[in-house]
C-alpha positions as CSV (number, residue, x, y, z in Angstrom):
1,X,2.5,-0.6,11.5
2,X,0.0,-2.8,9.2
3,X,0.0,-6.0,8.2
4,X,-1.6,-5.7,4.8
5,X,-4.4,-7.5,5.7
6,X,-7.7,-6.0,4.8
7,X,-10.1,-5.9,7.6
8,X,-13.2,-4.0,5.7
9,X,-13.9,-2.1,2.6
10,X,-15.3,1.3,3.0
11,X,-16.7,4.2,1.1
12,X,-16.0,7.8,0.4
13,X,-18.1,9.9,1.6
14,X,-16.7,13.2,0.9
15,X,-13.2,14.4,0.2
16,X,-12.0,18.0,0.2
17,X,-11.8,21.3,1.9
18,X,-12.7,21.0,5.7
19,X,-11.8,21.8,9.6
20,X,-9.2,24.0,8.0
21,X,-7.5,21.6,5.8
22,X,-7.8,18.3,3.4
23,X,-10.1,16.1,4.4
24,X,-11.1,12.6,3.8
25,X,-14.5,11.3,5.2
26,X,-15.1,7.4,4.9
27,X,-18.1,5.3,5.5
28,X,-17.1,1.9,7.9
29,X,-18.6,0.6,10.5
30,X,-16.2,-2.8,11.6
31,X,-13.2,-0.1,12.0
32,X,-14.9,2.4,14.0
33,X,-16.0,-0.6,16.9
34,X,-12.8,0.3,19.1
35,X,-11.3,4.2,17.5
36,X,-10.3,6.5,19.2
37,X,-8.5,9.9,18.1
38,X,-5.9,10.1,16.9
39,X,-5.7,6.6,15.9
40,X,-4.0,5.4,12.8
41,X,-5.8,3.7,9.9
42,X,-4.5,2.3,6.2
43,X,-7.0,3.6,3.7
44,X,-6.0,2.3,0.7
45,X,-2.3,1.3,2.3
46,X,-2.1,5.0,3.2
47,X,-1.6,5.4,7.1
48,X,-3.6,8.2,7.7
49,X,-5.2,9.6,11.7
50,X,-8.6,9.9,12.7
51,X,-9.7,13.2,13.2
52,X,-13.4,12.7,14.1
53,X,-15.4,10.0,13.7
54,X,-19.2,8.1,15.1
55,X,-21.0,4.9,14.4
56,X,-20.8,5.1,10.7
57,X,-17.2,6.0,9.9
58,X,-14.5,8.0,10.0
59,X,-12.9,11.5,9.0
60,X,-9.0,12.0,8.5
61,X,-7.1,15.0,7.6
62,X,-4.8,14.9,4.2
63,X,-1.7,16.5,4.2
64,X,-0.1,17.9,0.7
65,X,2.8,15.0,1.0
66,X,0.0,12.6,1.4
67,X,-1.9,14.3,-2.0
68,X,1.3,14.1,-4.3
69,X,2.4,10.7,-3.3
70,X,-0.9,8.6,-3.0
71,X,-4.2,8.0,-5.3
72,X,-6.3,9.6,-2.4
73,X,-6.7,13.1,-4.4
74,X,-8.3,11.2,-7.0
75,X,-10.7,9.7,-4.6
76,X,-14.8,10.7,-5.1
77,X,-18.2,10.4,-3.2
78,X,-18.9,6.3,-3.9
79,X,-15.1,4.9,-4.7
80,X,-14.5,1.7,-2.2
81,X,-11.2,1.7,-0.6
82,X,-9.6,-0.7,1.6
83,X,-9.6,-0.7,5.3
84,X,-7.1,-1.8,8.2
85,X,-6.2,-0.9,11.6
86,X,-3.0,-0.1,13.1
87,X,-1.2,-3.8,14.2
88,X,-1.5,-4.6,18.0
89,X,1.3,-6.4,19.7
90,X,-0.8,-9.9,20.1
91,X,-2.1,-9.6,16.7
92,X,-1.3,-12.6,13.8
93,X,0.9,-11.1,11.0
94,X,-0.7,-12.8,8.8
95,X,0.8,-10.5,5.6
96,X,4.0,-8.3,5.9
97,X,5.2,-5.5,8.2
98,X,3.6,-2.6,6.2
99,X,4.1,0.7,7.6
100,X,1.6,2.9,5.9
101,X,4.2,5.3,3.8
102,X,3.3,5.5,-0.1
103,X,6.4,5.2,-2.3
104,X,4.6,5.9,-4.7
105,X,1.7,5.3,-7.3
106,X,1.4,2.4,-10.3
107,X,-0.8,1.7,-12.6
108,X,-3.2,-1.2,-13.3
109,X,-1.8,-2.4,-16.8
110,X,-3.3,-5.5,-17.6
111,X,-6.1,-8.0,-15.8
112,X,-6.8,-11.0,-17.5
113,X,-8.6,-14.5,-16.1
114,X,-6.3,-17.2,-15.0
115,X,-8.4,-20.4,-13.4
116,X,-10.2,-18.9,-10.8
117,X,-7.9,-16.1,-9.8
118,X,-7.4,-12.6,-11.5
119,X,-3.3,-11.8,-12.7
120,X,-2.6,-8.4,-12.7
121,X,0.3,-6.5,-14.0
122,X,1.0,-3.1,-13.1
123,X,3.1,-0.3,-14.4
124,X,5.8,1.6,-11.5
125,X,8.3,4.2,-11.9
126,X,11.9,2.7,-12.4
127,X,12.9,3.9,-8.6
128,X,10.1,1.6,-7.2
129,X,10.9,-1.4,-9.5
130,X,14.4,-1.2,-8.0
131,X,13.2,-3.1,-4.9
132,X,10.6,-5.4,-6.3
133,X,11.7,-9.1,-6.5
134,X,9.7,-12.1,-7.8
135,X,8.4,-13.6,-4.5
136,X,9.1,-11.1,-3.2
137,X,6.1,-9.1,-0.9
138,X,4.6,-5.3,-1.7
139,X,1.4,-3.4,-0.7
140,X,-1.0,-2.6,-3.5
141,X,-3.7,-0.4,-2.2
142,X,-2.6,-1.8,1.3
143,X,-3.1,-5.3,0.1
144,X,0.1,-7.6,0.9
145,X,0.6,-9.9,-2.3
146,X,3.1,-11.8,-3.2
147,X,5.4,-11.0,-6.6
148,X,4.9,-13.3,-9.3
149,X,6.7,-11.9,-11.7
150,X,8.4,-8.5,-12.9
151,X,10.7,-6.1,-14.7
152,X,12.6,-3.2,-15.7
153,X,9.0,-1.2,-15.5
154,X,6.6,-3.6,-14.1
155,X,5.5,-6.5,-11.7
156,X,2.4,-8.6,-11.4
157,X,0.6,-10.3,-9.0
158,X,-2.1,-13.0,-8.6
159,X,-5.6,-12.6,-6.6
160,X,-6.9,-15.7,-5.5
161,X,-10.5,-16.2,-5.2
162,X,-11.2,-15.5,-1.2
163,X,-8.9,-12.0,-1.8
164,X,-11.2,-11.2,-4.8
165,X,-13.9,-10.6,-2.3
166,X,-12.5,-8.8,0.3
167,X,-10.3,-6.2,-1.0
168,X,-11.3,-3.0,-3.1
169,X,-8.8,-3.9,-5.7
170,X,-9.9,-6.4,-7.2
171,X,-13.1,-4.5,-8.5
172,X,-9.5,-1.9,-10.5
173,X,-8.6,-2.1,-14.0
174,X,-6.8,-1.1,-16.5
175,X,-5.1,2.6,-16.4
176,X,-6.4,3.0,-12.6
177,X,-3.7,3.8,-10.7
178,X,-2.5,2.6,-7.0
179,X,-0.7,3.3,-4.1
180,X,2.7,1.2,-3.4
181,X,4.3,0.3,-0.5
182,X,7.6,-1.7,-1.0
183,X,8.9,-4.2,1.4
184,X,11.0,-1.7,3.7
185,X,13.9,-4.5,4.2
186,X,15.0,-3.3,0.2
187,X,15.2,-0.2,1.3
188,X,17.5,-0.5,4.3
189,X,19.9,-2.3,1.6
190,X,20.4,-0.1,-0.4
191,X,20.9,2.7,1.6
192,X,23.6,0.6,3.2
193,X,25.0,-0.6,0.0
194,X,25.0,3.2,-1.1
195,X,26.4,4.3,2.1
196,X,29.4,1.6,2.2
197,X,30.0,2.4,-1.5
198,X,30.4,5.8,-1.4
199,X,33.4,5.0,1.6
200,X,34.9,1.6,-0.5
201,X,33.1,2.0,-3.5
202,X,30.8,-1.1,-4.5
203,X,32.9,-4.0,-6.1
204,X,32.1,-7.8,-6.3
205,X,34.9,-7.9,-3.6
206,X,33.0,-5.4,-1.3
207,X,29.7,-7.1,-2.6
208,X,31.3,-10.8,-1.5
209,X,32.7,-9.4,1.9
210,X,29.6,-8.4,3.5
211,X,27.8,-11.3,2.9
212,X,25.1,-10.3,-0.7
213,X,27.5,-12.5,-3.2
């Protein structure tokens, strides 16, 4: 579990064939002061386990779920990415619960200038905009930001100035693509709503009886 906090930006070092699989070497040196193997790091909101790692970063292993579902494949020798550590009991959540798991990737459609922080607007597939609300929270990259606004297709977001220089993203723009994480509580809805409609079928009646209307 994350909070969607970034604690450091880090750098690819390598990314491909390795140790008998897909790997993902990173260059970090805050995130590495207490790892151990096996631990679990966000890279880029991707939970992800340390497979070896020293003084100067980290290596983790990529499954072929992870490759189809993330921006991670597209990932070379230079690209910054984000950096968190798994949430510890006594730690401050100062963002969301965010568990790590990709629902999938979006696209950076616009970034414009507004005062001193940056609005972007991204482009999702239809089944992620399902659970985005205005206000609502989502992980971009395995940043926790706050909806401003959004659609049918697309949502946007505001980064304020102190974000601007501690996250990855904010160096994206348009066409890049990103990894999204939706707030989980949207998905336990619906899969109760689709549940309890597939026994009652989902009315204004059922809707009003259960508390959502």
């Amino acid at each position: 579990m994350f909070t969607g906090i970034v604690e450091e930006i880090g750098k690819v070092e390598a990314l491909g064939q390795g140790g008998g699989g897909y790997q993902l070497r990173v260059r970090a040196r805050k995130i590495t002061e207490d790892v151990k193997l096996g631990d679990s790091i966000a890279v880029n909101g991707v939970c992800l386990t340390v497979t070896a790692f020293d003084v100067n970063g980290f290596a983790v292993g990529l499954s072929p779920e992870t490759l189809r579902r993330t921006n991670l494949e597209g990932m070379k020798p230079g690209d910054r990415v984000n950096l968190e550590r798994a949430l510890r009991p006594s730690d401050r959540l100062g963002g969301h619960f965010v568990q790590g798991h990709v629902d999938g990737v979006g696209t950076i459609a616009e970034r414009r200038r507004e005062g001193d922080s940056i609005l972007m607007r991204f482009r999702v597939p239809e089944e992620i905009s399902q659970f985005i609300v205005e206000k609502g929270f989502i992980a971009v990259d395995g940043v926790s930001l706050t909806v401003t606004g959004c659609g049918a297709d697309w949502f946007s977001v505001a980064l304020i100035a102190f974000t601007q220089g501690v996250v990855a993203l904010a160096e994206k723009g348009a066409g890049d693509a990103v990894n999204l994480e939706v707030d989980i509580v949207g998905k336990y809805v619906q899969s109760f709503l689709a549940r309890q409609g597939v026994q009652r079928g989902i009315t204004a009646e059922f809707l009003a009886e259960e508390g959502f209307l």
